[in-house]
N, CA, C and O atoms as a DFTB+ gen file, in Angstrom:
388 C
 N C O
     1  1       0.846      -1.176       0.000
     2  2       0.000       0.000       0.000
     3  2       0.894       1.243       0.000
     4  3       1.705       1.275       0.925
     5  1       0.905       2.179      -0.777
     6  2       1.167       3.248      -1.663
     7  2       1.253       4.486      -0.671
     8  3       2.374       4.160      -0.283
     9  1       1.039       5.429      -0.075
    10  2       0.888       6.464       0.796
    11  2       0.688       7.541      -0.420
    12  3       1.188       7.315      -1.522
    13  1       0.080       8.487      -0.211
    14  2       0.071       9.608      -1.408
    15  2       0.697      10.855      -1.072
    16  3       0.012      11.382      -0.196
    17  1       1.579      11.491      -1.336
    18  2       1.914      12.519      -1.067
    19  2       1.164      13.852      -0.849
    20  3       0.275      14.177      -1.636
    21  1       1.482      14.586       0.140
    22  2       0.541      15.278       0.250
    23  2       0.443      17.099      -0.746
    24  3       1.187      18.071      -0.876
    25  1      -0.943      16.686      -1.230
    26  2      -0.730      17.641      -2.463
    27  2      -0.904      19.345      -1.769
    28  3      -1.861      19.787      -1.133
    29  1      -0.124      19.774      -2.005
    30  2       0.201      21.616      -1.717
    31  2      -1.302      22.527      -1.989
    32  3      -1.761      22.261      -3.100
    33  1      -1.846      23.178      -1.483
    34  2      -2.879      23.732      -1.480
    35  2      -2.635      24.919      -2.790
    36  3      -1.758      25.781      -2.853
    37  1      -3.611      24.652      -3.661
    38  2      -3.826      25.425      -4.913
    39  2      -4.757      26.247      -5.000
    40  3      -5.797      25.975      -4.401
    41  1      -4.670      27.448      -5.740
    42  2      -5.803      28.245      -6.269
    43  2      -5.837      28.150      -7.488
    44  3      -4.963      27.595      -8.154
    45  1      -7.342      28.938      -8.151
    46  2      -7.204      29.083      -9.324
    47  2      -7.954      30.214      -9.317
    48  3      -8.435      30.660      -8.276
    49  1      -8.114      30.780     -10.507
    50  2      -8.500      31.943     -10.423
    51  2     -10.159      31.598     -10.859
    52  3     -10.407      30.422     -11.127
    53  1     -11.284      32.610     -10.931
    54  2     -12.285      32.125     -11.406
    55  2     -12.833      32.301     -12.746
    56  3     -14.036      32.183     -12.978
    57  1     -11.666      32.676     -13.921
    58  2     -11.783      32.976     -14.871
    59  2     -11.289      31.379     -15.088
    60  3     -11.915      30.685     -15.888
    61  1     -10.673      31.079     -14.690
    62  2     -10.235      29.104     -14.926
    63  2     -11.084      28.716     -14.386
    64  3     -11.680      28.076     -15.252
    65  1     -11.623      28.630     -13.497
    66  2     -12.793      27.716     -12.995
    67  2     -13.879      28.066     -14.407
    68  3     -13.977      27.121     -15.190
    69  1     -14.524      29.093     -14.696
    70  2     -15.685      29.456     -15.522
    71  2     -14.941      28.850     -16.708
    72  3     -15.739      28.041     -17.181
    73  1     -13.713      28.824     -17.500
    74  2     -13.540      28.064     -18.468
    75  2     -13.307      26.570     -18.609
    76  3     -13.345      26.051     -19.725
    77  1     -13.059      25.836     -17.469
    78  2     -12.991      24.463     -17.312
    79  2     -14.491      23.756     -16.939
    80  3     -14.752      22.556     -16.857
    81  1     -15.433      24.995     -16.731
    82  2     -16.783      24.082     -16.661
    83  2     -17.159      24.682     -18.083
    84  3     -17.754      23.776     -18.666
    85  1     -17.094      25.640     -18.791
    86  2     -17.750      25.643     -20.065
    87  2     -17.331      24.813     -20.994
    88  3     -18.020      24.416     -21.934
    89  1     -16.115      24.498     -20.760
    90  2     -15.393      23.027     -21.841
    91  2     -15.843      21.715     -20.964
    92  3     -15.524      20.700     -21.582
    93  1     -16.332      21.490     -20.012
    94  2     -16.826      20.206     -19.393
    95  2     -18.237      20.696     -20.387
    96  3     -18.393      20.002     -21.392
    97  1     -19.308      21.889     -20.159
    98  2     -20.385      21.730     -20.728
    99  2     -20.405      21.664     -22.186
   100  3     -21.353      21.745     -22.967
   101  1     -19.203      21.508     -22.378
   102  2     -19.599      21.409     -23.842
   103  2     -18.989      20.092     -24.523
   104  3     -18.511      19.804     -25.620
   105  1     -19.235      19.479     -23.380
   106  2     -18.471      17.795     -23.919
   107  2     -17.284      17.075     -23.063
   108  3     -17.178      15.861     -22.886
   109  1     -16.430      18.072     -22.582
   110  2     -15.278      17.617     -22.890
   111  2     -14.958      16.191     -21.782
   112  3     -15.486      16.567     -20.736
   113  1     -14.580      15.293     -21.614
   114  2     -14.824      14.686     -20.869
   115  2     -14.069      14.962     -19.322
   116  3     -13.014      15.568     -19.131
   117  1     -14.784      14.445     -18.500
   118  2     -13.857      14.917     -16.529
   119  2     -12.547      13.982     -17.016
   120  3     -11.621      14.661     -17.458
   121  1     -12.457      13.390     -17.011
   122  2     -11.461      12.603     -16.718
   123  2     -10.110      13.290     -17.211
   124  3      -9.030      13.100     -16.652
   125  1     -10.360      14.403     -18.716
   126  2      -9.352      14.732     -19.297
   127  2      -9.077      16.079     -18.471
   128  3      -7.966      16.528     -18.753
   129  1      -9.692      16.762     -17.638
   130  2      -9.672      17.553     -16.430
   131  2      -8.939      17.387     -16.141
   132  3      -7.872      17.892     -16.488
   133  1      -9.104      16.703     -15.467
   134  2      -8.447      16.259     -13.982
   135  2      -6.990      15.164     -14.589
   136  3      -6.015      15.148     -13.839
   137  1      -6.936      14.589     -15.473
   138  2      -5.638      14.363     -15.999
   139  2      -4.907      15.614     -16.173
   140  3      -3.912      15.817     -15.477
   141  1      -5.299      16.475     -17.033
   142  2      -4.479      17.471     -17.522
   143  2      -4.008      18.760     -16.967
   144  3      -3.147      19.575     -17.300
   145  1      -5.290      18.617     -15.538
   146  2      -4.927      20.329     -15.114
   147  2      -4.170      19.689     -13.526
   148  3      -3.601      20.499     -12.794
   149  1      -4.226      18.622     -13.245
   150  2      -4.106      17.608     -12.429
   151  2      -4.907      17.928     -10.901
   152  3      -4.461      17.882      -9.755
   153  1      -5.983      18.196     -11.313
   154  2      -7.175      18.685     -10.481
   155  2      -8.189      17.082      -9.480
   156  3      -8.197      15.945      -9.951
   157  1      -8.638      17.321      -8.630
   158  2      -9.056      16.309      -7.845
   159  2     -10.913      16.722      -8.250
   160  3     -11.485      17.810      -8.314
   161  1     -11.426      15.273      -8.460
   162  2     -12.401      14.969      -9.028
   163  2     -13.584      15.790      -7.977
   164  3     -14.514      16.385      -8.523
   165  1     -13.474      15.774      -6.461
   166  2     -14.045      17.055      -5.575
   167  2     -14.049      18.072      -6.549
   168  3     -15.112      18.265      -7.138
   169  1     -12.860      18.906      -6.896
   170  2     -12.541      19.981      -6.950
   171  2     -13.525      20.676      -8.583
   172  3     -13.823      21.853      -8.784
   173  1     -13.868      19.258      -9.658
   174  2     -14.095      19.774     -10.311
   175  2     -15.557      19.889     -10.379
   176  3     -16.209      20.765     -10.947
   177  1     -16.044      18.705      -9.605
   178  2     -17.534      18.776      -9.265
   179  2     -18.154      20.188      -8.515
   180  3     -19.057      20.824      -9.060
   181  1     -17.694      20.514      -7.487
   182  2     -17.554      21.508      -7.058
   183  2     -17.971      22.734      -7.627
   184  3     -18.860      23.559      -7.417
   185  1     -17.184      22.606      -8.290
   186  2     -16.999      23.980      -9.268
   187  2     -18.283      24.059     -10.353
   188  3     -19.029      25.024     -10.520
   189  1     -18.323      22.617     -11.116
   190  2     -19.808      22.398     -11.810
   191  2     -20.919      22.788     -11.095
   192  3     -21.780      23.469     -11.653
   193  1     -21.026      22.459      -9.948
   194  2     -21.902      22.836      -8.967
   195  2     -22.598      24.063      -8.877
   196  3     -23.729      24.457      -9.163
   197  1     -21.225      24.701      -8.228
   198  2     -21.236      26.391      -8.283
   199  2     -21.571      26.939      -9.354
   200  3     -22.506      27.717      -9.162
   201  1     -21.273      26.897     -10.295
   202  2     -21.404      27.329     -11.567
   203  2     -23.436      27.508     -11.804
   204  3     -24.202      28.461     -11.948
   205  1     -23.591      25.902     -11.723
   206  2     -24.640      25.799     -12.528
   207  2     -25.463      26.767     -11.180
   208  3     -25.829      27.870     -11.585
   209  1     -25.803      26.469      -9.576
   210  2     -26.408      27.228      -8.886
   211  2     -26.375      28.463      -8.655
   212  3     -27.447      29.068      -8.634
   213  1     -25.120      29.179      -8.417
   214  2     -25.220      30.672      -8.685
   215  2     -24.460      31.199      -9.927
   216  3     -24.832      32.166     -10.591
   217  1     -23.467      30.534     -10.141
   218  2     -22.900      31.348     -11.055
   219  2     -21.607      31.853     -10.634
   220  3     -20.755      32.420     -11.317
   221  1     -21.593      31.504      -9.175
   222  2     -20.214      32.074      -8.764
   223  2     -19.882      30.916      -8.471
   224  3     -20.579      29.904      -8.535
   225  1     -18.177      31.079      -7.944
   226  2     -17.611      30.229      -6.946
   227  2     -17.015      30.907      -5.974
   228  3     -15.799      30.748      -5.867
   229  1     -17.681      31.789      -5.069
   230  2     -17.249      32.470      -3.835
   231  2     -18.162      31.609      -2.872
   232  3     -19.221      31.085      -3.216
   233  1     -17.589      31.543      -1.608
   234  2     -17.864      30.022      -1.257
   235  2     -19.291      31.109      -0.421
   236  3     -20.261      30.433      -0.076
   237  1     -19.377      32.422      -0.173
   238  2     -20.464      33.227       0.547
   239  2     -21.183      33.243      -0.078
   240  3     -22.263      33.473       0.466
   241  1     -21.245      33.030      -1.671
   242  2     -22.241      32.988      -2.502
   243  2     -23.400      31.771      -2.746
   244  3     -24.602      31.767      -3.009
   245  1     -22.344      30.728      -2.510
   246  2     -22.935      29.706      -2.662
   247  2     -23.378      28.515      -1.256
   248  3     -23.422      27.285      -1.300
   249  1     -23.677      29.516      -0.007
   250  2     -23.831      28.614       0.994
   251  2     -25.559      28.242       0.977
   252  3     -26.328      29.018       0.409
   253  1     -25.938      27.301       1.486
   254  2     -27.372      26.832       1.780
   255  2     -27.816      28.312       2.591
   256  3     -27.168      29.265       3.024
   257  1     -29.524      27.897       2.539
   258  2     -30.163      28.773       3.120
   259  2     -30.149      28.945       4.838
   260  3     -30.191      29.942       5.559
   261  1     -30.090      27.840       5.053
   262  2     -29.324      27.504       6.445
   263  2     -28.368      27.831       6.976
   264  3     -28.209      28.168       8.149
   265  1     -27.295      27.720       5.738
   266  2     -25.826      28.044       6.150
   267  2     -25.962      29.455       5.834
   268  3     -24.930      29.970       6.266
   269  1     -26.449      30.053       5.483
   270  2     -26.317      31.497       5.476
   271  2     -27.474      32.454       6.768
   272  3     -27.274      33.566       7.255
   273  1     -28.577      31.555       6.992
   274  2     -29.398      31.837       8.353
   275  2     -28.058      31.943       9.428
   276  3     -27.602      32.993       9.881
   277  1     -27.463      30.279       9.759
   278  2     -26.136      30.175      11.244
   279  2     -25.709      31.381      11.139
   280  3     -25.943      32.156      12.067
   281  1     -24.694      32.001       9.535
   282  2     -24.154      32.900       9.453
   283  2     -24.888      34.155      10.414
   284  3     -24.502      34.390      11.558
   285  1     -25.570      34.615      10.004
   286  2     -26.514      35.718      10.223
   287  2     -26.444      35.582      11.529
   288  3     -25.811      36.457      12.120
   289  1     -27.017      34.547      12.286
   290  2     -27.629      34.813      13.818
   291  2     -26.436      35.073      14.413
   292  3     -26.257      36.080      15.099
   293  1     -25.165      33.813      14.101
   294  2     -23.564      34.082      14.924
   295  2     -23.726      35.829      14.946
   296  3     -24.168      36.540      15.849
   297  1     -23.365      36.083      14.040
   298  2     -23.019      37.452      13.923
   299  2     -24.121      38.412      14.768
   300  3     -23.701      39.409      15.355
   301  1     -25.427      38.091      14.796
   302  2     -26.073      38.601      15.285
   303  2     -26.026      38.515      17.187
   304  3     -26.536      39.400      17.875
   305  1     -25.459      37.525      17.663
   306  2     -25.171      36.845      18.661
   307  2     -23.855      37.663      18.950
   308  3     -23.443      37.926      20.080
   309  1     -23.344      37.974      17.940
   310  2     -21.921      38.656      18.637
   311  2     -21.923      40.084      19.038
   312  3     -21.541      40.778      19.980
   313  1     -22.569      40.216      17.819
   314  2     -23.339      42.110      18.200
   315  2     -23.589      42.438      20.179
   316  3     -22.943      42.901      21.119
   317  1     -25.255      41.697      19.849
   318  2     -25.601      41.289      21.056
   319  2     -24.715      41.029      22.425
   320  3     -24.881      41.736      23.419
   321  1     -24.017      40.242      22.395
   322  2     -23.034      39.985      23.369
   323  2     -22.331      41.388      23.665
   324  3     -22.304      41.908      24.780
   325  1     -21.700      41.992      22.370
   326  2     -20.469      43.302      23.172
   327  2     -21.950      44.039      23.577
   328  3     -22.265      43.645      24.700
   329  1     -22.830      44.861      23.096
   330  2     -23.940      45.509      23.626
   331  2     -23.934      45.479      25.045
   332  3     -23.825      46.307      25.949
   333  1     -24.125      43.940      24.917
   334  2     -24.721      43.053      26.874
   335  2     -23.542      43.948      27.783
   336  3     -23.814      44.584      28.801
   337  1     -21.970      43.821      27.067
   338  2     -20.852      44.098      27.600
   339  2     -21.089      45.479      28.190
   340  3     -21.111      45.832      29.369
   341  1     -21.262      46.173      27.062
   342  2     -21.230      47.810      27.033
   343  2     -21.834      48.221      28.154
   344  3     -21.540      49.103      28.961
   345  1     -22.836      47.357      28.082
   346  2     -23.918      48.162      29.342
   347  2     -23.758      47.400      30.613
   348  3     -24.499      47.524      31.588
   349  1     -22.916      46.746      30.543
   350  2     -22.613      46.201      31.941
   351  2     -21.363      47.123      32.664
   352  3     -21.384      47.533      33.825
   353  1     -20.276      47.337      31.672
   354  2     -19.644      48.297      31.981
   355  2     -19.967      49.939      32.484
   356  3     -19.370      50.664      33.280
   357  1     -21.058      50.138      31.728
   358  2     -21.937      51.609      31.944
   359  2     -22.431      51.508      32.920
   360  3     -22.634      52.612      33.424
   361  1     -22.824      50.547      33.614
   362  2     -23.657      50.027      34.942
   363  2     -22.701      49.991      36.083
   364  3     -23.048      50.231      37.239
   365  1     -21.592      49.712      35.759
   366  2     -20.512      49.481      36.920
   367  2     -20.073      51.297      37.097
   368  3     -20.065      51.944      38.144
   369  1     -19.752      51.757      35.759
   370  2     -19.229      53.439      36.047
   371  2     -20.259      54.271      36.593
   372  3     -19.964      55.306      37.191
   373  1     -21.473      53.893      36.432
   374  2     -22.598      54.905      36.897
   375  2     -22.869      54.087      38.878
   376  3     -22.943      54.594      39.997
   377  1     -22.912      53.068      38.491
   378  2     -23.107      52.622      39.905
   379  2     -21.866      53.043      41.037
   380  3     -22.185      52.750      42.190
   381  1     -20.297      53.779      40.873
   382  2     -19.829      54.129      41.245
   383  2     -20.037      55.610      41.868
   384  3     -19.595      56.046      42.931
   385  1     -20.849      56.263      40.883
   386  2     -21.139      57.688      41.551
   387  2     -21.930      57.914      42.174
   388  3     -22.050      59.052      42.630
């Protein structure tokens, strides 16, 4: 048994992503993908994905409705929290005088 080396974290830009799914939609086969650009079969599905649902591949663009609700409340939860802070602090300086 073989071990695989571990492959270096890549970008691409999204002018390559939008041209490697318009040559997948227009035939070309995955396999010659991912042979040639030496891309991982995730990576190109992925991208088909994105493509066909929004149109982007910014990963904020393309989260579930869910995953973009969590988003929202965290953030909303964090707000909330320094607020809670603020006025606990305002409570301690006024309760001094």
């Amino acid at each position: 048994m073989t071990k695989r080396a571990a492959r270096a974290a890549r970008t691409f830009t999204d002018e390559f992503k939008e041209q490697v799914v318009r040559l997948y939609l227009n035939g070309k086969p995955r396999v010659d993908f991912i042979r040639e650009y030496d891309l991982t079969p995730s990576a190109l599905t992925r991208w088909i994905n994105q493509s066909r649902a929004t149109g982007s591949f910014k990963a904020a663009d393309n989260l579930s409705d869910e995953a973009r609700e969590l988003r929202d409340l965290r953030k909303q939860v964090r707000q909330l929290e320094m607020e809670n802070d603020i006025l606990k602090q305002a409570a301690l300086i006024i309760g001094r005088k």
